[in-house]
N, C-alpha and C positions, 0 to 999 in steps of 0.2 A: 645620363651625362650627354646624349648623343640629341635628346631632344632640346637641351639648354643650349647645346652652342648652336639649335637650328633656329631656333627662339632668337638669341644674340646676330644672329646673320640675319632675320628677317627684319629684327628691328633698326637694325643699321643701314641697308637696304631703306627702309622705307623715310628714316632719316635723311641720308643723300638724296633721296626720290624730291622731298618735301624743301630741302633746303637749299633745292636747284632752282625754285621757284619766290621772287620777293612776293611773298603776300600778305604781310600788315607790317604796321609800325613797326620801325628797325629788323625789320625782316622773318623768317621764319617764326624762329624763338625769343623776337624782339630783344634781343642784346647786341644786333648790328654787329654779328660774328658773320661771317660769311667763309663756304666752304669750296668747295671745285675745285679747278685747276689752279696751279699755283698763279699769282699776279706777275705782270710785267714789274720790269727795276726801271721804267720810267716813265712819265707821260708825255715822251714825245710821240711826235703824229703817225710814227712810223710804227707805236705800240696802241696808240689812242683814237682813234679816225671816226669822223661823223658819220653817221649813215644815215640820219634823216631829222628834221626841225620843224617842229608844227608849231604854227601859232594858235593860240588859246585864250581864253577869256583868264583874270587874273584866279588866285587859289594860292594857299600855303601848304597844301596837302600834297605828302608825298608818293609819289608813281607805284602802282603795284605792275607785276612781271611775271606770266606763266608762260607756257609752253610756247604759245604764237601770239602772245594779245598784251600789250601796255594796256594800261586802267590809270586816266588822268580826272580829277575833277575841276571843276570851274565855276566861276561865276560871271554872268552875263545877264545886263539889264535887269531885269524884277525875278532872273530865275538861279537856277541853280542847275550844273550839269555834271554827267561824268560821262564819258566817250570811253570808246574800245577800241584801240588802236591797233592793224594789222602791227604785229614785229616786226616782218621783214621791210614793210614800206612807208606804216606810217599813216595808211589808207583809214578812214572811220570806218569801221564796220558795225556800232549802233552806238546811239545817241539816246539818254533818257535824262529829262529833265522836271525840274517842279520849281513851285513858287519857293526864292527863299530867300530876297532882299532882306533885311535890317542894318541899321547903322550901330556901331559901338559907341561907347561913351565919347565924350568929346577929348578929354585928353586923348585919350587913345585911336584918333582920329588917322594919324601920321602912317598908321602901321596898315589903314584899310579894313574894310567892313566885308572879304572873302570869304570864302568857304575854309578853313583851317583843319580839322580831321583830316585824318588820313582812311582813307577806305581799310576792308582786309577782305582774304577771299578765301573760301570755303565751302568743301562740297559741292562743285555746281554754282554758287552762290557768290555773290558783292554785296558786303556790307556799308552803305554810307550813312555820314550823318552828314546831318546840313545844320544851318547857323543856327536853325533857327528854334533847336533842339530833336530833331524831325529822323529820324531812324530807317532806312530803306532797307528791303531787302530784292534783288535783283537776281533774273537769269542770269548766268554770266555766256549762255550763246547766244543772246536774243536782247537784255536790256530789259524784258519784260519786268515790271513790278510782282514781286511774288507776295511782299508784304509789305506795311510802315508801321511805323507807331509816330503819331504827334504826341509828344510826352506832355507838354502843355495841356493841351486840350482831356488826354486820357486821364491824367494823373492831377488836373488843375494844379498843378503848377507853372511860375512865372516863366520865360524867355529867358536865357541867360543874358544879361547885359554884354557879354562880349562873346555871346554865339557859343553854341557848341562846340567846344574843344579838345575833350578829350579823344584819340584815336579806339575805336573799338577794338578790342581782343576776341578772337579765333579760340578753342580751343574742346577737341571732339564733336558732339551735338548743340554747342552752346554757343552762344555771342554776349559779350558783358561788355560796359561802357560804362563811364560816368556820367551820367544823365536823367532827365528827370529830379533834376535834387536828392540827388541820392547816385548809390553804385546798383545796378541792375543786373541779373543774370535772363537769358532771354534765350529761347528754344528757338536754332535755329532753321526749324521748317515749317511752324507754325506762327511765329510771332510772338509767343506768347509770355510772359513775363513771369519768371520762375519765383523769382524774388528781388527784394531790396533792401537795400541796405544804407548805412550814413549818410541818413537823410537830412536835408539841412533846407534852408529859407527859399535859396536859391538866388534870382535876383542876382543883383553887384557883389556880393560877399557869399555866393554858395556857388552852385554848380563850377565842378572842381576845372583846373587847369591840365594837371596830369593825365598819362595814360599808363594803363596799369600793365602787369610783368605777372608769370608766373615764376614763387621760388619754392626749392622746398628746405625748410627749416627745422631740424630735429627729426628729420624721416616723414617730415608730414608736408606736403604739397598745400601749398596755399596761393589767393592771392595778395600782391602789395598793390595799396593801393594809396593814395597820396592822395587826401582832401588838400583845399585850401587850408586849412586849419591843422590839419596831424598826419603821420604817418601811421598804415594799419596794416593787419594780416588780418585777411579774410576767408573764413572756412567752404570750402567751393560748392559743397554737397549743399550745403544752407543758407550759408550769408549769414555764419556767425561771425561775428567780430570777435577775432583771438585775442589779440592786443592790439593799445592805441598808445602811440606817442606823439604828441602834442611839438608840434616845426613852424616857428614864428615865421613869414615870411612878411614883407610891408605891401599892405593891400591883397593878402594875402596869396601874394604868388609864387607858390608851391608849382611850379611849371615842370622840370623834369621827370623821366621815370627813373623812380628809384633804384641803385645796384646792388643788389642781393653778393656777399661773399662770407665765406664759413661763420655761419649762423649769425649774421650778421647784417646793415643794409646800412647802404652809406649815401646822403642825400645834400644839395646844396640849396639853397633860394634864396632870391630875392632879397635884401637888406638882413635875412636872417642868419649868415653864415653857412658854413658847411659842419655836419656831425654823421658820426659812427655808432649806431647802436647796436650794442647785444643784445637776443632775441633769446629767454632762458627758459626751459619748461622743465616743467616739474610735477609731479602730481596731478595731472592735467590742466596745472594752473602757466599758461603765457605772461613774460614779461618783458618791458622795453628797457632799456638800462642806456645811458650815453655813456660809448665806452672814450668818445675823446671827439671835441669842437675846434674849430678852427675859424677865422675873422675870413677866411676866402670866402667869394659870394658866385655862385654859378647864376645864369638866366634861362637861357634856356634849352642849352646844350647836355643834352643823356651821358653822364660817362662810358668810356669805355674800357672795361680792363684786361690787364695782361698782367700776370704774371704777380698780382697779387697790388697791382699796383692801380690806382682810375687814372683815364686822361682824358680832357676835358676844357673847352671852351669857357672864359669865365667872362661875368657880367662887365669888367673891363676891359674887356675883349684881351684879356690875354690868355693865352695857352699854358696848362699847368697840370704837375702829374704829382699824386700825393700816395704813402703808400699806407695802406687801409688797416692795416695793423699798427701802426704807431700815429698815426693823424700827422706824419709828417710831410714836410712839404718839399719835395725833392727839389722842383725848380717851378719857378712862373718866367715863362718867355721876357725878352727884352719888347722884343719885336708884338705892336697889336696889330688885329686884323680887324674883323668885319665885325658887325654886333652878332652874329650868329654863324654857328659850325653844324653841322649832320657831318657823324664821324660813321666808321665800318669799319670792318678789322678780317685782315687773313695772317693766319699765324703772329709773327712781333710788325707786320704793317698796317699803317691805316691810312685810310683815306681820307681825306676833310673839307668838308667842298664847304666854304666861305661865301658868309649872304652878300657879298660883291663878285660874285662870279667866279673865283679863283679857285680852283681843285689843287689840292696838297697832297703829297704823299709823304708820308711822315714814319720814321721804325720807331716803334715805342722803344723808349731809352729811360729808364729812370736815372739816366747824370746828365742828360743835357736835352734840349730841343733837337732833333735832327731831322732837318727838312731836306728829303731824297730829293724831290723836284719838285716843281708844282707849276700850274698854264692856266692861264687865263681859259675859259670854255665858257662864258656867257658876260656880255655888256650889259644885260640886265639883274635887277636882286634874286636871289635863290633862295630865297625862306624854305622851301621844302626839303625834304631827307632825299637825301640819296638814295636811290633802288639799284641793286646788283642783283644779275642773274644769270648765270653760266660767265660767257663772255662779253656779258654786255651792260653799259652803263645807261640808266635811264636820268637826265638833269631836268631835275623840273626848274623850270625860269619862271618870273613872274605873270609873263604875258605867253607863255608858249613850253614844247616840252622839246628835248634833244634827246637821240638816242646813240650812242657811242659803241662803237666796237672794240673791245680792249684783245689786243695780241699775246694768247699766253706765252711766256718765255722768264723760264726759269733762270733764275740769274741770282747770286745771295748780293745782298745790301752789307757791306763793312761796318 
């Protein structure tokens, strides 16, 4: 009994350890939960105070945050960069860079031809991807190259017409991404490429837009993974494909990650709606079931949930929170905001920082919108996710990064 609750306390321990630190897509355990100190009840400046602004080459990729060092990337000229930013000042303390120009399709001209992944960081280690399909592996004291893979070139495969997008996932000895035309599992001390999985053309209609989530489903730990084309559960030891469900999007943009809830994964896209599937096993046989659709359309904001509920940024730009067990739709905002949101969450608050620069604080409410307060903190777009870590807010802007100091002070929200 005595070694279970020592078990219970180390793992919990090692939990707050890891999720005092932003280190990949939506953070920790990529669901943009965030733990520590309780948050302030407002973002005035006497709660939210700059403490330092660097200007940067442009990038959509969201800021990673460990002990003493921000991880920003960028693009600049014919290269591609990611810097190590002292926390306290803001100072570079290493720069590494490589070839990684290309331009996107033309419609999609408006939006910029950046670096879009988000790093993540691991062991020692920074995971980036560049546009151009291009996989790094980095010291994280030094910037040194430890490894890459050119998936093009390894795997002959095409360039994604709109870059490399998906954010790499963390998890134990491994690194997995959507890339190469396909989902990859990949040893992260070696380089090496464990397996692949739904594999597809690539080009303009393959290499996926999402970034993937671990859930587990039936007592079984898998990953979701979201092609352009379907949603899946993928077996981690192999890259077997559990089940596939098939999510129409137009042009197929499947862009968010998916939200796993009791056996369950609830997804939006693009011109396809939003749906709820039941994940059913049985005799070792996986199945996808749609347990209820809806005509709401997300773009490309991750839901967030609480309390059995998603909330979430819609391709209308409005704010709307649906509850996952009846496909019902609680409320969609009056009020639109920006074409995109990077949301966070600590207990029923979240954060929402708005691609016009506007940061929101918001209590999830399933009967109404309730906007606590919310400040202007950047005159430029903020395509990137928000990074929290202890007391501190990382803004990635378009042309530069901010780093915020948040004042903890308990206060409840009415």
């Amino acid at each position: 009994m005595i070694s279970r609750y020592i078990i219970a306390f180390i793992a919990a321990v090692s939990f707050n350890a890891l999720s005092a630190d932003w280190t990949q897509w939506r953070g920790a355990n990529r669901d943009g939960i965030v733990g520590g100190k309780d948050w302030p009840a407002t973002l005035k400046k006497e709660n939210l105070k700059l403490k330092w602004r660097v200007k940067l080459g442009s990038s959509y990729s969201g800021a990673l945050l460990d002990k003493d060092t921000v991880y920003a990337t960028e693009s600049v000229g014919e290269n591609e960069t990611v810097q190590a930013l002292d926390r306290a000042t803001g100072k570079t303390k290493w720069k590494q860079q490589w070839p990684g120009k290309m331009r996107v399709p033309f419609f999609a001209w408006s939006n910029g031809s950046w670096i879009r992944s988000t790093p993540a960081l691991a062991n020692g280690k920074l995971f980036v991807a560049g546009m151009k399909d291009h996989l790094l592996c980095l010291d994280t004291k030094n910037g040194k190259i430890l490894w890459d893979i050119d998936f093009p070139k390894q795997l002959k495969t095409p360039v994604p017409d709109f870059g490399c997008v998906c954010s790499p996932m963390v998890d134990g000895k491994y690194v997995y991404i959507q890339a190469g035309a396909g989902f990859c599992k990949i040893e992260q001390v070696t380089g090496k490429i464990i397996w692949r999985t739904l594999q597809d053309k690539g080009g303009m209609y393959g290499s996926a837009f999402s970034s993937p989530v671990i859930a587990t489903l039936h007592n079984q730990r898998q990953i979701l993974v979201q092609t352009r084309e379907a949603l899946t559960g993928v077996e981690i030891e192999k890259g077997n494909v559990l089940w596939k469900q098939p999510v129409k999007a137009y042009r197929g943009m499947n862009i968010l990650t998916p939200l796993p809830y009791d056996n369950g994964i609830y997804t939006s896209t693009y011109g396809g709606g939003s749906h709820f599937y039941n994940i059913s096993h049985k005799d070792k046989n996986w199945q996808s079931e749609a347990k209820w659709d809806h005509k709401s359309q997300a773009y490309m904001c991750s839901p967030i949930l609480f309390e059995g509920h998603a909330y979430l940024h819609l391709r209308n730009n409005r704010f709307a929170c649906y509850e996952l067990k009846t496909g019902k739709e609680c409320w969609v905002s009056d009020q639109r905001f920006g074409k995109y949101m990077s949301l966070v969450m600590q207990g029923d608050r979240i954060l929402a920082l708005d691609q016009n620069g506007t940061l929101y604080l918001i209590k999830a409410n399933p009967e109404k919108l309730q906007i606590v307060d919310s400040r202007k903190v950047s005159s430029q777009s903020t395509w990137a996710h928000l990074a929290i870590s202890g007391n501190q807010i990382a803004i990635r802007e378009l042309k530069g990064i901010a780093l915020y100091d948040w004042k903890s002070k308990t206060i409840p929200i009415p």
